[in-house]
C-alpha positions in Angstrom: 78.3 51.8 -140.8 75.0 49.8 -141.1 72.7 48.5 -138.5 74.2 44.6 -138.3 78.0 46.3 -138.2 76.8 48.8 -134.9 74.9 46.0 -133.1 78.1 44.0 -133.8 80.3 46.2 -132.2 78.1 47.0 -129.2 78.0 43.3 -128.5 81.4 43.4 -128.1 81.8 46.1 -126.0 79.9 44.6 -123.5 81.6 41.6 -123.6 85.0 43.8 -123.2 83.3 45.3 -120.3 82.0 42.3 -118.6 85.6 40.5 -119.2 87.2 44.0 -117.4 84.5 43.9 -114.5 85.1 39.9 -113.7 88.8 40.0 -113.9 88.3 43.3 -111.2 85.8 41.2 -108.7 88.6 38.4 -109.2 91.3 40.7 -108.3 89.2 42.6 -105.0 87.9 39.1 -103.9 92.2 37.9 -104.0 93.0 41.4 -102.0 90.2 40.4 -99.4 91.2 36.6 -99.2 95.0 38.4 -98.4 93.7 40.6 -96.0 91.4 38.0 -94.1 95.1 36.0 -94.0 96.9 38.8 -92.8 94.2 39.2 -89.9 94.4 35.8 -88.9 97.9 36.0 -88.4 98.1 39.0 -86.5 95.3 37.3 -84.4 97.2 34.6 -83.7 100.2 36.8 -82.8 98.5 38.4 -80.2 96.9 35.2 -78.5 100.3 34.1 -78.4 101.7 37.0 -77.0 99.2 37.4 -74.4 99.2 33.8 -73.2 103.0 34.1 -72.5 102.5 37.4 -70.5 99.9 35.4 -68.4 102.0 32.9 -67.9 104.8 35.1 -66.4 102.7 37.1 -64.3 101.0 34.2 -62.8 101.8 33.5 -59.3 104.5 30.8 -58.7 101.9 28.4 -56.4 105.0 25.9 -56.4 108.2 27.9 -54.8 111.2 26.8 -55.7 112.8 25.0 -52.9 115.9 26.0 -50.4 119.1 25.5 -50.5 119.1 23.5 -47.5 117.8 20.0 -47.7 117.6 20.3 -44.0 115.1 23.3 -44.2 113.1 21.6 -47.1 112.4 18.8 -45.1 111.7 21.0 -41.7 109.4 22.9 -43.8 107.4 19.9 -45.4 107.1 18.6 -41.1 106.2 22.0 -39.6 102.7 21.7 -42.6 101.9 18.0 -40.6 102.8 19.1 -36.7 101.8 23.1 -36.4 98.0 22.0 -37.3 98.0 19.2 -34.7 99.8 21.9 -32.1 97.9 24.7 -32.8 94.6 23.1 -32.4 95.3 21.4 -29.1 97.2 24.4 -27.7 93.9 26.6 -28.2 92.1 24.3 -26.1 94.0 25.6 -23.0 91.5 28.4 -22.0 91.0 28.9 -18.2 94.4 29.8 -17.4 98.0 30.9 -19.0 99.9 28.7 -16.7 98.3 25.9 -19.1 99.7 27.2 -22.0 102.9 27.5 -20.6 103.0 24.1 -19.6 101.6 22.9 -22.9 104.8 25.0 -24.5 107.1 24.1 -22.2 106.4 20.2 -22.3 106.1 20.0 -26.3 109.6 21.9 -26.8 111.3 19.6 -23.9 109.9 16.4 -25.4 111.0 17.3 -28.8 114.6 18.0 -27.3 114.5 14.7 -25.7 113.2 13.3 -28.8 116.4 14.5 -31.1 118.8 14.1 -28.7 119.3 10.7 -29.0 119.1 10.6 -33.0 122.2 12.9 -32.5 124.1 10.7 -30.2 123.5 8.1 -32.8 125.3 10.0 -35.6 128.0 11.3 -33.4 128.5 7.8 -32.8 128.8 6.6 -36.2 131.4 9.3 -36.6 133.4 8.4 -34.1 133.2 4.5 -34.8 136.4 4.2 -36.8 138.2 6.1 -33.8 136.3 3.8 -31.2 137.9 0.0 -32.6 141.1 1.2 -32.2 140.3 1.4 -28.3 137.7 -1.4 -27.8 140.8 -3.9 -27.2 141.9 -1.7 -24.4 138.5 -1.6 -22.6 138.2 -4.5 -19.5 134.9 -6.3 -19.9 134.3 -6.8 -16.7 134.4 -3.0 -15.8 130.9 -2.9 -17.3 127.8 -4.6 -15.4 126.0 -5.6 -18.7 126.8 -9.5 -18.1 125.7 -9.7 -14.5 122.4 -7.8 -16.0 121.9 -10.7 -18.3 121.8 -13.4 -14.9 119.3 -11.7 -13.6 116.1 -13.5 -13.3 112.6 -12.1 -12.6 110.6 -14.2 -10.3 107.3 -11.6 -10.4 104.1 -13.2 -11.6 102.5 -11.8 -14.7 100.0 -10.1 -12.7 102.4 -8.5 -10.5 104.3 -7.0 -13.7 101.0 -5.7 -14.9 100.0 -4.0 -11.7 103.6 -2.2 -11.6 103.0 -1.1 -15.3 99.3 0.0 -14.5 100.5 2.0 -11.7 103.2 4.2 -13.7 101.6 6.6 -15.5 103.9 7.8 -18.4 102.2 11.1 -18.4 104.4 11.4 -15.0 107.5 10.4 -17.2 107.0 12.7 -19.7 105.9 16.1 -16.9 107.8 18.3 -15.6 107.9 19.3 -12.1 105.9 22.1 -11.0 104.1 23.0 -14.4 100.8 22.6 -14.6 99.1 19.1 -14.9 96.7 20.1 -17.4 99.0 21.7 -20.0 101.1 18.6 -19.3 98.3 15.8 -20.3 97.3 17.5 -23.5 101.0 18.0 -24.7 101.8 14.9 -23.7 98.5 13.4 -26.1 99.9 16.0 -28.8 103.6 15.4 -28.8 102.1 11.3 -29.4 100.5 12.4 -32.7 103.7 13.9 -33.8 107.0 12.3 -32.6 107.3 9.6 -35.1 107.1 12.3 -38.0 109.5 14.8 -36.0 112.5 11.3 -35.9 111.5 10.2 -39.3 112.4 13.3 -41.0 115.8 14.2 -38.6 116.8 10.5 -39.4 116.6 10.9 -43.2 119.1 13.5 -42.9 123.1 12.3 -42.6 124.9 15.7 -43.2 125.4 17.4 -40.5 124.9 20.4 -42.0 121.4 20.1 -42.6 120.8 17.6 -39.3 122.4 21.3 -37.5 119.7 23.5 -39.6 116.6 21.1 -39.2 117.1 21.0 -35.6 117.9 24.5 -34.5 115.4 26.3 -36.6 112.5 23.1 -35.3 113.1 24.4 -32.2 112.6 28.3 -32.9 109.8 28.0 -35.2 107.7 25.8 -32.2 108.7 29.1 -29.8 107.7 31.5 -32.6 104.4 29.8 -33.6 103.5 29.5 -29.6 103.8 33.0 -29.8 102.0 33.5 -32.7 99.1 30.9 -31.3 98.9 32.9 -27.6 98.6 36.4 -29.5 95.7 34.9 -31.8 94.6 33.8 -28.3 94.4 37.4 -26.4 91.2 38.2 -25.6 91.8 41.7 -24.9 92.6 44.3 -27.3 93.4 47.6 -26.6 91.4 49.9 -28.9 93.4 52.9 -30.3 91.9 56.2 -29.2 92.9 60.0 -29.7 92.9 62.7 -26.9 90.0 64.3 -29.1 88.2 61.2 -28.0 89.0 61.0 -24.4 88.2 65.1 -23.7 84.9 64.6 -25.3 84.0 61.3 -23.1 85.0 63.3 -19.8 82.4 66.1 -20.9 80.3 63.9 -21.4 80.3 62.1 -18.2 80.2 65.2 -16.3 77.0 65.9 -18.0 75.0 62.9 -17.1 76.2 63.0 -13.2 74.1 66.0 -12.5 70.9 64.8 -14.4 71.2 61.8 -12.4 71.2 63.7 -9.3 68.5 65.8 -10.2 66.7 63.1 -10.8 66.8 61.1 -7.6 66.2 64.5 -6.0 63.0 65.3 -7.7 61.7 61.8 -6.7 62.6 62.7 -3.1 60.8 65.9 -2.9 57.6 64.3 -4.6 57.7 61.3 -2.2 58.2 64.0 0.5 55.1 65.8 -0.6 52.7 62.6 -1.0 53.8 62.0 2.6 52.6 65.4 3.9 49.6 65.2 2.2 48.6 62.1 3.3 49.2 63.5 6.9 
């Protein structure tokens, strides 16, 4: 083989080599482009994975509401009345008898409040059963029509002097509780009454009319109890007998220093005094 036939053939053995080497980088760079893929996906798995185990651990901030329509709607009115209560019930400091009163007067009024909502749809029940007997009723039995004759000859300013003299407040007490506690629930049970009627009156089953009234009426005793406790101004402070032993030692200790004290000064004094003599 001569020169030109070698050089020949080493020429194309490198261009067998470089043909080998480019179609090896083609096939690593395809493995990597695979495997960059394959991460991605696998990334994307676990995001997705993770975001719906967040999702079910996270706190439900909106609960999912009660049975009852009646204790839906109690619980949406106790949020806009306990605020109002507890902040004017916590003003009543100088004595418990103020309290009392305050509690008292708020769970009467609200009583007083409902009961006539109640009579309203017990009358609506009974209606159908009622025209059957209205033919039987005498008119004149009733005093409505002589009401309607009669004619008030008061001036203006005598009807406003009679209405300036009533003070509703007096209405609205109860005897022998105390005034205090009866002017601020009285200025309370204002803020709150409409909302108390226009939520019972929304409800006509008397299912829930049942649940939204008895369980108003315990959870305003339970959150007075709640407000007075939150109220107590004295705690007592757990202690042990380890505790107690070592705090009766100890005040036996200091009772003869004391003394010993006072006595010393004595004889001192006593001494100036002699001296002085």
């Amino acid at each position: 083989m001569n020169d030109v036939q070698e050089q020949f053939l080493r020429d194309n053995i490198r261009q067998l080599i470089e043909v080998v080497k480019q179609k090896r980088s083609a096939a690593a760079a395809g493995l990597l482009n695979e495997e960059e893929r394959l991460r991605k996906v696998v990334r994307d798995l676990i995001e997705i994975e993770l975001r719906a185990l967040t999702e079910t651990t996270t706190p439900d901030n909106d609960p999912t509401p009660n049975k009852s329509t009646g204790i839906n709607m109690l619980e949406d009115l106790l949020k806009k009345i306990i605020p109002v209560l507890e902040t004017d019930y916590k003003l009543l400091t100088t004595d418990p008898e103020q309290r009392q009163s305050f509690r008292a007067h708020i769970i009467t009024a609200v009583i007083d409040a409902l009961t006539p909502a109640e009579a309203n749809n017990e009358a609506g029940e009974a209606e159908a059963g009622a025209d059957s007997l209205e033919e039987e009723v005498d008119i004149e039995i009733g005093s409505a029509a002589d009401d309607e004759k009669f004619i008030d000859i008061r001036t203006d300013a005598e009807k406003s002097d009679e209405e300036e003299d009533e003070d509703p407040r007096e209405e609205f007490g109860m005897q022998g509780a105390d005034e205090t506690g009866r002017n601020v629930a009285y200025n309370a049970f204002k803020k709150i009454q409409t909302s108390i009627i226009d939520s019972y009156e929304l409800l006509s089953n008397s299912e829930d009319q049942e649940l939204f009234y008895d369980y108003l009426i315990a959870n305003l005793k339970l959150y007075f109890d709640k407000f007075e406790k939150e109220l107590a101004s004295q705690v007592d402070e757990p202690t042990n007998q380890a505790y107690q032993d070592a705090k009766a030692e100890e005040d036996e200790m200091s009772e003869p220093a004391g003394d010993e004290e006072l006595d010393l000064g004595a004889d001192e004094g006593e001494e100036e005094i002699e001296l002085e003599l």
